[in-house]
GUDREN-905467 format. One line per 4 residues: their letters; for each residue x, z, y negated of N, C-alpha, C, O. Coordinates in Angstrom, 2 decimals, decimal comma, padded with zeros to 5 digits. Layout:
BEGIN
a> X/Z/Y/X/Z/Y/X/Z/Y/X/Z/Y | ...
//
This chain:
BEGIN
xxxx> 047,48/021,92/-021,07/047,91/021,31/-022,33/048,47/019,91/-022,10/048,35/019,05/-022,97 | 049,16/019,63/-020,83/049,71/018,64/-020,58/048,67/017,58/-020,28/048,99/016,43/-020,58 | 047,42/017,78/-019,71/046,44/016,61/-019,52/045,83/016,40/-020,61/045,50/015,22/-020,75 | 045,44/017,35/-021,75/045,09/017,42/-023,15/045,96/016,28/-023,86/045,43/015,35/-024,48
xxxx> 047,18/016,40/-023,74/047,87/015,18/-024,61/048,06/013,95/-024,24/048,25/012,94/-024,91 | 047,97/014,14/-022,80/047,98/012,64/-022,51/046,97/011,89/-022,63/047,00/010,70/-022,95 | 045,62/012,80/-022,27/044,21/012,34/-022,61/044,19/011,60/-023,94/043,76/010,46/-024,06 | 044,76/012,46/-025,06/044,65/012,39/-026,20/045,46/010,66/-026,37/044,78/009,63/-026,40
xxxx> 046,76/010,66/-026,46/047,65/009,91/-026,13/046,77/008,32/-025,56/046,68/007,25/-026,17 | 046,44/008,55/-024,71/045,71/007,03/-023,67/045,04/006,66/-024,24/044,89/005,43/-024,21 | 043,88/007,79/-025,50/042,73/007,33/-025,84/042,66/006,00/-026,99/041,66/005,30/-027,14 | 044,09/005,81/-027,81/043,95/005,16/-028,78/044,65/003,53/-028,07/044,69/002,40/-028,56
xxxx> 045,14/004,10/-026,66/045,21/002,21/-025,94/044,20/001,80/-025,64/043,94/000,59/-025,62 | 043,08/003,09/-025,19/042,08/002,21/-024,68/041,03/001,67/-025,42/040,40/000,66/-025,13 | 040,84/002,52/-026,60/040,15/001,94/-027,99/040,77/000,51/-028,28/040,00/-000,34/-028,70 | 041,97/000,22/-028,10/042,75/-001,03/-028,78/042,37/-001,96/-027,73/041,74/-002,98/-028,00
xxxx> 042,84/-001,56/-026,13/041,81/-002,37/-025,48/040,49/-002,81/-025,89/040,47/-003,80/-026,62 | 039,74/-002,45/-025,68/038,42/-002,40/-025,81/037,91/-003,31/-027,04/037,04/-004,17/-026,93 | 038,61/-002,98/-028,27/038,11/-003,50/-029,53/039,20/-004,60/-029,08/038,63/-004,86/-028,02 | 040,12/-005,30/-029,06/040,57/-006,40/-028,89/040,31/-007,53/-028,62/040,81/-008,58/-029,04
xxxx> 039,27/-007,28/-027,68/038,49/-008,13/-027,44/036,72/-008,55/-028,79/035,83/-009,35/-028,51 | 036,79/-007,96/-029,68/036,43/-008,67/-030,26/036,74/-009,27/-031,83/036,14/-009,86/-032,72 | 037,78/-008,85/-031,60/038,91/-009,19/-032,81/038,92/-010,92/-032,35/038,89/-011,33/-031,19 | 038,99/-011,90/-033,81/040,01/-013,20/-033,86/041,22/-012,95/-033,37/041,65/-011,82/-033,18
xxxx> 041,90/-014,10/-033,11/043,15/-013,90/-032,50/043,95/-013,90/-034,00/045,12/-013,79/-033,64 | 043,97/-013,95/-035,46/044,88/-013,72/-036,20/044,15/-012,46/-036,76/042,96/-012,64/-036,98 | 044,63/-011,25/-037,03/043,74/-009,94/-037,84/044,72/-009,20/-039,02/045,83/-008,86/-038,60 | 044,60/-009,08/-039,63/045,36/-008,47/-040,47/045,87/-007,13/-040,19/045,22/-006,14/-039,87
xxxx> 047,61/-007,29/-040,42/048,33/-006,28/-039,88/049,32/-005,60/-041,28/050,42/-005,07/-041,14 | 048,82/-005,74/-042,21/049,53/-004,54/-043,32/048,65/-004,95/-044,38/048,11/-006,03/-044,61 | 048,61/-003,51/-045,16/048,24/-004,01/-046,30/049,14/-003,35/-047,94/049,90/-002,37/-047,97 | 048,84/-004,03/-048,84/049,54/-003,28/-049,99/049,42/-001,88/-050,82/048,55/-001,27/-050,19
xxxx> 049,67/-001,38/-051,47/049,45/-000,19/-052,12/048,32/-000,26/-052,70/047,73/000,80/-052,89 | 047,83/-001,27/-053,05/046,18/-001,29/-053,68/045,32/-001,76/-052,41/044,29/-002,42/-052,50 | 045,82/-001,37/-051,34/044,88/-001,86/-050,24/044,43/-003,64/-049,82/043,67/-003,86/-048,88 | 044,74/-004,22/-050,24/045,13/-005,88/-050,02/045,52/-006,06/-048,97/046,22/-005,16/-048,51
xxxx> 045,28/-007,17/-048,17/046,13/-007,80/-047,15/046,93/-008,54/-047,29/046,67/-009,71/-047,55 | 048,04/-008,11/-047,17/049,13/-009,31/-047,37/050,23/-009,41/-046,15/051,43/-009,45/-046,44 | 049,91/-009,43/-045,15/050,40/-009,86/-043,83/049,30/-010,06/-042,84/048,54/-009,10/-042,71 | 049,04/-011,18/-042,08/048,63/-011,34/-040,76/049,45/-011,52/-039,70/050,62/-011,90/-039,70
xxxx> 048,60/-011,15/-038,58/049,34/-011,47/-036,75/048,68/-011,47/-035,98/047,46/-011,31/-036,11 | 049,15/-011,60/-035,15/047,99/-012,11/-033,64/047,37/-010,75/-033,27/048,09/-009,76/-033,40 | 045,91/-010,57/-032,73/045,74/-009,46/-032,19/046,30/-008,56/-031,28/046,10/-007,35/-031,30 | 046,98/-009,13/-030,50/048,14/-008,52/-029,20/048,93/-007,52/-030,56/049,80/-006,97/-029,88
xxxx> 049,05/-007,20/-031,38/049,96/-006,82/-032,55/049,49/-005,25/-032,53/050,13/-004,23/-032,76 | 048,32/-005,45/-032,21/047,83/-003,78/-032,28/047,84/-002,88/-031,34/047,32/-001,78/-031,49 | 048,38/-003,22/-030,34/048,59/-002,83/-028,86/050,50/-002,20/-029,21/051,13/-001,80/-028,23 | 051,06/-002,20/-030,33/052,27/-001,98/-030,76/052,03/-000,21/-031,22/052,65/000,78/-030,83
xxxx> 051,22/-000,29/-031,90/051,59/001,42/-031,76/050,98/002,45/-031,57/051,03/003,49/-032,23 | 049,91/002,03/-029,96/049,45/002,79/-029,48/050,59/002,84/-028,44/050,76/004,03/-028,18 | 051,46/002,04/-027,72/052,41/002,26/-027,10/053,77/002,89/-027,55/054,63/003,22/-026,74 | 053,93/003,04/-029,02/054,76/004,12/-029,75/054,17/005,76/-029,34/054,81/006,75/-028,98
xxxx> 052,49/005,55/-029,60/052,28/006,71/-029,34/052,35/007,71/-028,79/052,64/008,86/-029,13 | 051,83/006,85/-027,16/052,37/007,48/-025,63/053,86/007,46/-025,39/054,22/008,36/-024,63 | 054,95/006,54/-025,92/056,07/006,81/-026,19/056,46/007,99/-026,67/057,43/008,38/-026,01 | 056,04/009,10/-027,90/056,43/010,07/-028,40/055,48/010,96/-027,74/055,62/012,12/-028,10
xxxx> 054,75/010,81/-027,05/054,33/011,80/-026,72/055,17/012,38/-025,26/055,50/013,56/-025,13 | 055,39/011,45/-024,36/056,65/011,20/-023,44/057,82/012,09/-023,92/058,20/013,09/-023,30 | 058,31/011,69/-024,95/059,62/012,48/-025,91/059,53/013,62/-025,79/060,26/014,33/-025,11 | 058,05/014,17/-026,84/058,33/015,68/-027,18/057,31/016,27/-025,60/056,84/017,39/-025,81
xxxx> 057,01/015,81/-024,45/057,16/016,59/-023,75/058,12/016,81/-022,82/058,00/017,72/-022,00 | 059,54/015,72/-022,85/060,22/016,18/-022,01/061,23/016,79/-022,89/062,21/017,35/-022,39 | 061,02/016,69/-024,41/061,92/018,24/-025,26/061,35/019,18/-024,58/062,01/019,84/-023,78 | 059,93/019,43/-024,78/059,18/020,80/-024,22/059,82/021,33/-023,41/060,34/022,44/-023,55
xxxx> 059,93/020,21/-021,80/060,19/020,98/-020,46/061,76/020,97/-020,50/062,25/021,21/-019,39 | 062,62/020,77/-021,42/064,58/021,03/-021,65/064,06/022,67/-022,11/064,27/023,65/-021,39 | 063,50/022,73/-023,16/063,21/023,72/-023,86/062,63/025,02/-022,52/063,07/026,13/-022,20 | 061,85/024,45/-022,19/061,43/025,70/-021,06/061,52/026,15/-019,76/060,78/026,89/-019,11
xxxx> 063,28/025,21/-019,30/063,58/024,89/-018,30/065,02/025,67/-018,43/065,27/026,63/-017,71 | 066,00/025,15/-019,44/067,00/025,85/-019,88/067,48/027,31/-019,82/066,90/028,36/-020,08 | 068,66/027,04/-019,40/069,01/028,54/-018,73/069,93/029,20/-019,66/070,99/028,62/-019,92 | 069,69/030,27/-020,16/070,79/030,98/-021,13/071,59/032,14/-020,32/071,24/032,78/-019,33
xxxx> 072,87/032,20/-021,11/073,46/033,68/-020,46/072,70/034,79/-021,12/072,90/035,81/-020,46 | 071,95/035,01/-022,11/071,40/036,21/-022,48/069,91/035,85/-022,25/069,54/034,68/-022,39 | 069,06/036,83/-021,89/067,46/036,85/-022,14/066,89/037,00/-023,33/065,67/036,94/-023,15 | 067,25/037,22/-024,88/066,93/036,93/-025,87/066,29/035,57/-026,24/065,13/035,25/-026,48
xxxx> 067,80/034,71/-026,19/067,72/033,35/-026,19/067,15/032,39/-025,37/066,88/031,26/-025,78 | 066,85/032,96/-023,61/066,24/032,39/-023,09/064,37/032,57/-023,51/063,62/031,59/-023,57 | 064,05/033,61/-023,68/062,79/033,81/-024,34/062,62/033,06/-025,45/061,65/032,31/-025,54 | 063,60/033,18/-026,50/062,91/032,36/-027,56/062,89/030,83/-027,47/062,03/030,15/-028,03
xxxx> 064,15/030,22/-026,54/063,56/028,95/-026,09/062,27/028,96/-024,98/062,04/027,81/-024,61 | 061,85/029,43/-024,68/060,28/029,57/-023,90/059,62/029,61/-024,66/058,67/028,86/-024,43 | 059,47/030,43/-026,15/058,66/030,12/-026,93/058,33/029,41/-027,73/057,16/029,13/-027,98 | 059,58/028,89/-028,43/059,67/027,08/-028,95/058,52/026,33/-027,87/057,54/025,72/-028,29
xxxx> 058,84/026,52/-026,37/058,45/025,50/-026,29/056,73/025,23/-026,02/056,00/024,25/-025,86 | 056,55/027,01/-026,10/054,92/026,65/-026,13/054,62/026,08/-027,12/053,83/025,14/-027,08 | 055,20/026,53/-028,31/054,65/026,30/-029,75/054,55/024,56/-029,74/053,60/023,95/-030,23 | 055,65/023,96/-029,13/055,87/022,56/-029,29/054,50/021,99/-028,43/053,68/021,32/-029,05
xxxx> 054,34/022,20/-027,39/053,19/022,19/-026,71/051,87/022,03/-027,48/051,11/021,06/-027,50 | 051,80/023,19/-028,08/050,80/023,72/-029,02/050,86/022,39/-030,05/049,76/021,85/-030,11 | 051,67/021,89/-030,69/051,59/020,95/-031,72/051,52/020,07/-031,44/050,66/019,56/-032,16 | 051,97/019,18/-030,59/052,21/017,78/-029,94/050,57/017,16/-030,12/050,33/016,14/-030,76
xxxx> 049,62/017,91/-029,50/048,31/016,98/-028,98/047,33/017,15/-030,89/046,40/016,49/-031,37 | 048,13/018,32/-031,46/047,77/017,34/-032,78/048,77/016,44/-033,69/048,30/016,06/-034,76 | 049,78/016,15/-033,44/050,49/014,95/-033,77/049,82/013,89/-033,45/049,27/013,15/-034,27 | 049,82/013,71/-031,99/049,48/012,39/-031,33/048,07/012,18/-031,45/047,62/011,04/-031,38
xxxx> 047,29/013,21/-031,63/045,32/013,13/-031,81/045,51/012,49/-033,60/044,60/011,77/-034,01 | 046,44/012,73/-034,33/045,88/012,10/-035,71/046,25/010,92/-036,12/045,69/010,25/-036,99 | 047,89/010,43/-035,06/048,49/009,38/-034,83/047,40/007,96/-034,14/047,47/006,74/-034,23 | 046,47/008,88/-033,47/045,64/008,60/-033,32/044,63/007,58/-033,84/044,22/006,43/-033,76
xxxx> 044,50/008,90/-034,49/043,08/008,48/-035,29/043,41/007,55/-036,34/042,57/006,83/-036,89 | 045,04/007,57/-036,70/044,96/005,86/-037,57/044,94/005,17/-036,99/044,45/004,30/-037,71 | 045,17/004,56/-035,72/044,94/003,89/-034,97/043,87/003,46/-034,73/043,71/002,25/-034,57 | 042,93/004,29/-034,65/041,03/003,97/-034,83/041,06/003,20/-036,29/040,98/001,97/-036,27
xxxx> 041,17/003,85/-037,49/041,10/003,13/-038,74/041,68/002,16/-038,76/041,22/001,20/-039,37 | 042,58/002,10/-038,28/042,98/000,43/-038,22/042,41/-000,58/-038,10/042,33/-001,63/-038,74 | 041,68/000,14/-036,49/041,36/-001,00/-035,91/040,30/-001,54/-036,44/039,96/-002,71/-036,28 | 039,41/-000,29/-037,45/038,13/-000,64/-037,78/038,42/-001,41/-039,45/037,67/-002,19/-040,04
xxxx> 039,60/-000,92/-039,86/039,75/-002,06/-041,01/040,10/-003,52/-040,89/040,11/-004,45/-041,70 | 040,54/-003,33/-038,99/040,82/-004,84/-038,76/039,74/-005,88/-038,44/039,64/-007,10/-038,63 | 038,71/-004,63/-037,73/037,31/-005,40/-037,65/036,61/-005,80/-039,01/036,24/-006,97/-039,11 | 036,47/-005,20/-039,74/036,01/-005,34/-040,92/036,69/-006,18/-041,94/036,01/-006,57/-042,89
xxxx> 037,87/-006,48/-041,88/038,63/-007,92/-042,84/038,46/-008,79/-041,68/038,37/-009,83/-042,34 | 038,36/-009,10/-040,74/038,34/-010,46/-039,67/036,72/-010,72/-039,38/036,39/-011,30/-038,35 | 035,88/-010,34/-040,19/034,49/-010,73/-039,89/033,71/-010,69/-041,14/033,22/-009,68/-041,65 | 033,66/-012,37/-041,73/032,87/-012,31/-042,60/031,72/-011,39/-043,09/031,39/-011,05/-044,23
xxxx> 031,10/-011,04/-041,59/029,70/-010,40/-042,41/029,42/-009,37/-042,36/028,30/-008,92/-042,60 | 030,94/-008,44/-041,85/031,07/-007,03/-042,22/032,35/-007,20/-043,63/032,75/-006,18/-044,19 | 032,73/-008,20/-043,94/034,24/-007,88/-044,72/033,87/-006,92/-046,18/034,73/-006,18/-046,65 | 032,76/-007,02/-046,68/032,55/-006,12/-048,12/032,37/-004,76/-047,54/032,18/-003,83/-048,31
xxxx> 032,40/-004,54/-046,16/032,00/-002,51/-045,64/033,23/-002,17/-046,28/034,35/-002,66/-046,08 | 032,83/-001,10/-047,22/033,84/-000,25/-047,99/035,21/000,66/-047,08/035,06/001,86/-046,86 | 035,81/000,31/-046,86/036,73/001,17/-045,99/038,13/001,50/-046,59/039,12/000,83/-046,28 | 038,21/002,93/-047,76/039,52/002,95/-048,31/040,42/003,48/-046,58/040,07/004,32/-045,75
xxxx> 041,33/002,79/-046,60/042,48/003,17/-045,31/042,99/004,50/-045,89/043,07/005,54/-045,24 | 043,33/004,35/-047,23/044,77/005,57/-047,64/044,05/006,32/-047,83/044,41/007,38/-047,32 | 042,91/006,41/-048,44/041,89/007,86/-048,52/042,12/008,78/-047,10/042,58/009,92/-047,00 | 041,60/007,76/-045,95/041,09/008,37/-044,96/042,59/008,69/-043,74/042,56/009,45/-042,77
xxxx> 043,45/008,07/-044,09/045,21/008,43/-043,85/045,08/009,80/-044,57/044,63/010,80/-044,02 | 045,51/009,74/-045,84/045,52/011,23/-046,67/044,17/012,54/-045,65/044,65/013,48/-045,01 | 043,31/012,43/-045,67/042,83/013,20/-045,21/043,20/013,46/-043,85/043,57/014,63/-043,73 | 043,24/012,85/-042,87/044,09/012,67/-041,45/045,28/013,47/-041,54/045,41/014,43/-040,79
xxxx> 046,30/013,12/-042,51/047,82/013,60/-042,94/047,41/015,18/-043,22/047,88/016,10/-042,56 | 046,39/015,37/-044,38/046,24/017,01/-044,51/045,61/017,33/-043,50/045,77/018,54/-043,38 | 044,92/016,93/-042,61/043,89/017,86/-041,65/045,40/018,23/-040,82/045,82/019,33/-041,20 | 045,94/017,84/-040,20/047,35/017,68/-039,42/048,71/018,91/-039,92/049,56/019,58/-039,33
xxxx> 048,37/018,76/-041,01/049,08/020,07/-041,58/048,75/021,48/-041,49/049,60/022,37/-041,39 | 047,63/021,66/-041,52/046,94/023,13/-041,28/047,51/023,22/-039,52/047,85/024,39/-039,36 | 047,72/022,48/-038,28/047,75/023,43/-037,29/049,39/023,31/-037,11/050,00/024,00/-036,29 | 049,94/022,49/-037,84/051,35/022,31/-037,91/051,95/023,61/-038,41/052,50/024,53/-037,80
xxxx> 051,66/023,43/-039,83/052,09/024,93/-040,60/051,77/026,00/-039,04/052,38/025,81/-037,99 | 051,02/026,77/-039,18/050,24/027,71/-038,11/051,12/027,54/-037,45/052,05/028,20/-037,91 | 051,59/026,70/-036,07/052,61/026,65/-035,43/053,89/027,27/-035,97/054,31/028,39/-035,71 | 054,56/026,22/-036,89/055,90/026,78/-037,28/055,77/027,99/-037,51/056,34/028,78/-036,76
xxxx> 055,05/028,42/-038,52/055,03/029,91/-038,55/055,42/031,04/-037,25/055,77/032,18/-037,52 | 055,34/030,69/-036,22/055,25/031,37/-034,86/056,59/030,98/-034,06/056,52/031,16/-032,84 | 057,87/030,46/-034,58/058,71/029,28/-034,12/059,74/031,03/-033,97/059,41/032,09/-034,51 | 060,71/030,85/-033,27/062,05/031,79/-033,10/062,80/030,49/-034,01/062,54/029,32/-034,32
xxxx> 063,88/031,49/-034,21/065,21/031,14/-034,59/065,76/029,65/-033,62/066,27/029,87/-032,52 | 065,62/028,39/-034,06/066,12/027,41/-033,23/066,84/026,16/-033,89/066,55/026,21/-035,08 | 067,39/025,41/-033,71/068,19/024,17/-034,25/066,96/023,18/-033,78/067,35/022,08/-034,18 | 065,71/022,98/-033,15/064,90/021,90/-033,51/063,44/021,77/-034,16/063,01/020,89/-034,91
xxxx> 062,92/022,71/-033,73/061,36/023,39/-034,36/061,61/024,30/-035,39/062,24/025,35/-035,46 | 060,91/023,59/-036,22/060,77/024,75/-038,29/061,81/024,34/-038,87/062,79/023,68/-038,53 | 061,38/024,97/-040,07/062,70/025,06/-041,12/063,99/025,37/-041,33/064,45/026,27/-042,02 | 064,78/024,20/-040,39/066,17/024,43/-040,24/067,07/024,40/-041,43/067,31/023,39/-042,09
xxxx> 067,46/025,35/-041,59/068,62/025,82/-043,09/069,78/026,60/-043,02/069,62/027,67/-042,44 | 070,92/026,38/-043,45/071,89/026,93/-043,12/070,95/028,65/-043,76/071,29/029,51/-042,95 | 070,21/029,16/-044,61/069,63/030,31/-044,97/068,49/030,91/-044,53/068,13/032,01/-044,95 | 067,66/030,04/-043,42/066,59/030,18/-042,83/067,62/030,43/-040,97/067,06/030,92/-039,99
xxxx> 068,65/030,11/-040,97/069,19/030,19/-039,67/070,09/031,19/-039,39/070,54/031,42/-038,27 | 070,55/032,18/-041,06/071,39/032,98/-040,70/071,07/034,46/-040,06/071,78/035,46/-040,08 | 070,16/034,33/-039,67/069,74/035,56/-038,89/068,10/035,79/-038,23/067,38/035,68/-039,22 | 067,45/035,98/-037,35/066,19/036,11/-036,99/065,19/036,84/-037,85/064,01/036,62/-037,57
xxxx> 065,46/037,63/-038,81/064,96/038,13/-040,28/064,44/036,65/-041,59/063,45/036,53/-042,32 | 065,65/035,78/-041,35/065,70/034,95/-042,52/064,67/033,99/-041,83/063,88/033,24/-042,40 | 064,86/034,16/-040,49/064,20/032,57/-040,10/062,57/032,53/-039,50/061,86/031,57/-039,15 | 062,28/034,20/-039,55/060,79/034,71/-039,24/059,81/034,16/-040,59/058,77/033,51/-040,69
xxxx> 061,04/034,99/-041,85/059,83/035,11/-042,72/060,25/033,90/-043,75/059,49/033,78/-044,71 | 061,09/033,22/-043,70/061,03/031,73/-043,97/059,79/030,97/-043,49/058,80/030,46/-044,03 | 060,32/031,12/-042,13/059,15/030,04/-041,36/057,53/030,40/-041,23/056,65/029,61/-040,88 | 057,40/031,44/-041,50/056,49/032,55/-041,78/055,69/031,87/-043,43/054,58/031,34/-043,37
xxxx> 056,29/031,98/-044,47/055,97/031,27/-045,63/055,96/029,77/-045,92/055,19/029,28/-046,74 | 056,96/028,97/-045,11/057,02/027,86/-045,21/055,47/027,31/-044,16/054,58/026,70/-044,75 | 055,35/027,54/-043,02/053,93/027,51/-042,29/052,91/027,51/-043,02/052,09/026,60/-043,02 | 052,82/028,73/-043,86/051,94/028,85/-045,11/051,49/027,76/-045,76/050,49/027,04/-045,67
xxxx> 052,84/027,80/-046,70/052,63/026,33/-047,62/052,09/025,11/-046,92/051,39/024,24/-047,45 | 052,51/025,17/-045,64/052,03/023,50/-044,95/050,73/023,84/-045,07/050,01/023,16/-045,79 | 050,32/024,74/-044,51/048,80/024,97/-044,79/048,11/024,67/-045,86/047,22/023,85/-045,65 | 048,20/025,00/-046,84/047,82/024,93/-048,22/048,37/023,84/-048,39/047,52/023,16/-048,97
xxxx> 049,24/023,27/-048,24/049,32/021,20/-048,67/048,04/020,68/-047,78/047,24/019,92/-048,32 | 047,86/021,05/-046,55/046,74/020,34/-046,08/045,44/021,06/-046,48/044,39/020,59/-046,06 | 045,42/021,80/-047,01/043,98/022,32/-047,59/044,24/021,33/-048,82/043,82/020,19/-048,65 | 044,71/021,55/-049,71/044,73/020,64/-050,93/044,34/019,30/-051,17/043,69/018,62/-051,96
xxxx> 045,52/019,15/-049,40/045,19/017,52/-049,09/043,68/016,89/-049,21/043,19/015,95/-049,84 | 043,39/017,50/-048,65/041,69/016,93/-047,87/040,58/017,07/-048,87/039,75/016,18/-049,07 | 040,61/018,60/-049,68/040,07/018,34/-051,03/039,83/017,56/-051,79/038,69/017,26/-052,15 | 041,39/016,83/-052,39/042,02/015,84/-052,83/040,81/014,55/-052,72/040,04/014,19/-053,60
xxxx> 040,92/014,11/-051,54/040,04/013,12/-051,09/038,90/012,91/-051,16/038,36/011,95/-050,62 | 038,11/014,12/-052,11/037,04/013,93/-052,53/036,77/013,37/-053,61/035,76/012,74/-053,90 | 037,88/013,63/-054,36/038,04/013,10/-055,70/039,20/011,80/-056,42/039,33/011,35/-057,56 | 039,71/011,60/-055,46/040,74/010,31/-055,73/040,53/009,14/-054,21/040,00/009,40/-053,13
xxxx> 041,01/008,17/-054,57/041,16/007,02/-053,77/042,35/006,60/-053,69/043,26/006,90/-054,45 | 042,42/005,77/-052,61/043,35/004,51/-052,49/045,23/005,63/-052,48/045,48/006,75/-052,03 | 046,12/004,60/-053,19/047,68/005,19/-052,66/047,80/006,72/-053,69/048,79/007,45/-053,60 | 046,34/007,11/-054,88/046,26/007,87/-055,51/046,19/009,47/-054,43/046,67/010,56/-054,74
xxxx> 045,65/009,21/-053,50/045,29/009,89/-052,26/046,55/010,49/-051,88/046,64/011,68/-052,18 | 047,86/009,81/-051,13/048,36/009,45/-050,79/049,76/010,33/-051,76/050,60/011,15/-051,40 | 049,49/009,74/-052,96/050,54/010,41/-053,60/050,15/012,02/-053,89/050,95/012,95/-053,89 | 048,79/012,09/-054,13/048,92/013,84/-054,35/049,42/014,56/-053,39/050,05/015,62/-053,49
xxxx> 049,14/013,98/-052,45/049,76/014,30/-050,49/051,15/015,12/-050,88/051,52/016,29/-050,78 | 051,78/013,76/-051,43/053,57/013,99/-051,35/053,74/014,84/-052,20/054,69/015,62/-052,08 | 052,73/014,93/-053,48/053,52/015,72/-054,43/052,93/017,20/-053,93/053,67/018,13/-054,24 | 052,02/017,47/-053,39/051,80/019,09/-052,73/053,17/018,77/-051,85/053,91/019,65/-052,30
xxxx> 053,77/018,22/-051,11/054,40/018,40/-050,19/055,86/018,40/-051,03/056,76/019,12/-050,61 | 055,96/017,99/-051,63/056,98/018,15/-052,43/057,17/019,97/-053,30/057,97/020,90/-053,44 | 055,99/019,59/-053,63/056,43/021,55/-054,33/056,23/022,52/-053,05/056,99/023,46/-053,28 | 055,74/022,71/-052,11/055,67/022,81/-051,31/056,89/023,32/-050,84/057,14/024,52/-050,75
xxxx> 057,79/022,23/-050,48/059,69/022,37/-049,92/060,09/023,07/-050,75/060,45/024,17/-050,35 | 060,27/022,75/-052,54/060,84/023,32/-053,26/060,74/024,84/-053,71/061,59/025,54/-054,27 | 059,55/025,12/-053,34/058,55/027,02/-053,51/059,54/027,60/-051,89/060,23/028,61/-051,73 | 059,32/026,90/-051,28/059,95/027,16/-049,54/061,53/027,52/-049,62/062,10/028,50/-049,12
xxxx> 062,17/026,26/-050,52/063,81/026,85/-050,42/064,33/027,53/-051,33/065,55/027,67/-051,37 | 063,52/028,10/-052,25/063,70/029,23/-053,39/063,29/030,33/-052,39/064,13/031,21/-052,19 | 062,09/030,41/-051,72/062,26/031,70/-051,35/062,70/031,91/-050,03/062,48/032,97/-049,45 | 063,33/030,93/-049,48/064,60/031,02/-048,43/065,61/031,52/-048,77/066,28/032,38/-048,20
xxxx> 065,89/030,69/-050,28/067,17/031,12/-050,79/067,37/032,90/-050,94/068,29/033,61/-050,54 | 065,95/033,28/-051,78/065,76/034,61/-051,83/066,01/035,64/-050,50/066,86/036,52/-050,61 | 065,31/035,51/-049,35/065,57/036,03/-048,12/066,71/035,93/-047,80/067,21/036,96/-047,35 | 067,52/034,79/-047,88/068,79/034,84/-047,15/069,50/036,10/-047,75/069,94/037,01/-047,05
xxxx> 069,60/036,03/-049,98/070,80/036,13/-050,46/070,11/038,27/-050,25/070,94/039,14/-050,52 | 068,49/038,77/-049,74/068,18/039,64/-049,76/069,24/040,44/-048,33/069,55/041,63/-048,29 | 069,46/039,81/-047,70/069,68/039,99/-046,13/071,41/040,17/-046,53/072,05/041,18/-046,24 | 071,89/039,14/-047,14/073,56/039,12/-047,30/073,48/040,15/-047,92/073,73/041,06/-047,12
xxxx> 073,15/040,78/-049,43/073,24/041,88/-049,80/073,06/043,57/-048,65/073,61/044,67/-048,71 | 072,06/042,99/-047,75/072,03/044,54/-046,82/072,69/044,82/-045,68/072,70/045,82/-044,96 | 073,55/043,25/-045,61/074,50/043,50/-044,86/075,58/044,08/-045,48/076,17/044,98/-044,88 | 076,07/043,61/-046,91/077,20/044,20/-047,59/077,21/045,62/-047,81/078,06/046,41/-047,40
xxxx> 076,12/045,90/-048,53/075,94/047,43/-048,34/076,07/048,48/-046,86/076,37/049,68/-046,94 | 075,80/047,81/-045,63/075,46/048,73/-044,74/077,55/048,38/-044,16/078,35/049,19/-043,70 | 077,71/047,05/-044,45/079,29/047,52/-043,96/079,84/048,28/-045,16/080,62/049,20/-044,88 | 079,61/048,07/-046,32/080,52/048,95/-047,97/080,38/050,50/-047,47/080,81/051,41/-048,17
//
């Protein structure tokens, strides 16, 4: 898994390499909510966050190896940090593979505004972000779903944390929903464009949280009640 992410990780410097060289030296580096350019910079500019990339990918694998290195006084807790940290494992090389892949779109919207006689190739960015963003959610969700009881991986809640019951089938449903925001997502993109894309994104992701901490809320206040009863 560890050569998997770094593979993954290297691949979008060496794309930036590679295409850099036939970039102008000024290329366009943001654009507006209707897709416009309204900032330029030198090409060296895009070499900025493919080195964020391999940066976080650095991060969450030396969380991983705290996580699966760490010594507890009980074997409960040492197991379930072992299993955090596969799961983290498990997620990382699709973080950084879609972190990725805007990185490719970039570069190809940068080729395509810096060369007259490709500049009319149709290329919505936020369409193809939005779809990237939902594909990314389906193995995310899936993961969390599989997370122990922890203060850094899943749905940390003072009601999702009060017991290994609350925080299974929290994270258990909340996984879910991520799923289904990225199914929605990508759908979505068949039928809308541009920051329209983009916003249906947030607003699945938005009801999404809110369906998630109602029925957190529910699990927790199910669990406080069977504790009251079993001490009453």
């Amino acid at each position: 898994m560890k050569k998997l992410t770094w593979g993954i990780a290297l691949l979008p410097l060496t794309a930036t390499a590679a295409a850099v060289n036939f970039l102008p030296e000024k290329v366009p580096t943001h654009y507006n909510a209707a897709g416009e350019i309204d900032k330029w910079g030198s090409r060296n500019s895009s070499f900025i966050f493919p080195i964020v990339i391999l940066l976080l990918a650095a991060f969450l694998e030396y969380v991983a190896v705290r996580m699966d290195t760490k010594v507890y006084e009980d074997e409960v807790s040492e197991k379930r940090s072992k299993q955090n940290a596969i799961v983290l494992r498990k997620i990382t090389p699709w973080i950084i593979g879609a972190m990725g892949a805007v990185q490719i779109v970039m570069l190809i919207m940068m080729c395509a505004d810096s060369h007259a006689d490709i500049s009319n190739m149709p290329i919505d960015g936020l369409r193809i972000y939005a779809f990237i963003f939902g594909l990314i959610f389906i193995p995310i969700g899936n993961s969390i779903s599989k997370t122990r009881r922890n203060g850094l991986i899943g749905f940390r809640l003072g009601w999702t944390l009060y017991n290994d019951i609350t925080w299974q089938r929290s994270n258990f449903f909340g996984g879910v929903c991520l799923m289904l925001v990225g199914v929605c997502t990508m759908i979505s993109t068949a039928f809308v464009s541009g920051m329209s894309a983009i916003l249906l994104m947030l607003s699945y992701l938005t009801a999404a949280i809110v369906v998630m901490l109602v029925y957190a809320k529910r699990v927790y206040d199910d669990e406080r009640k069977k504790e009251s009863s079993n001490n009453g």
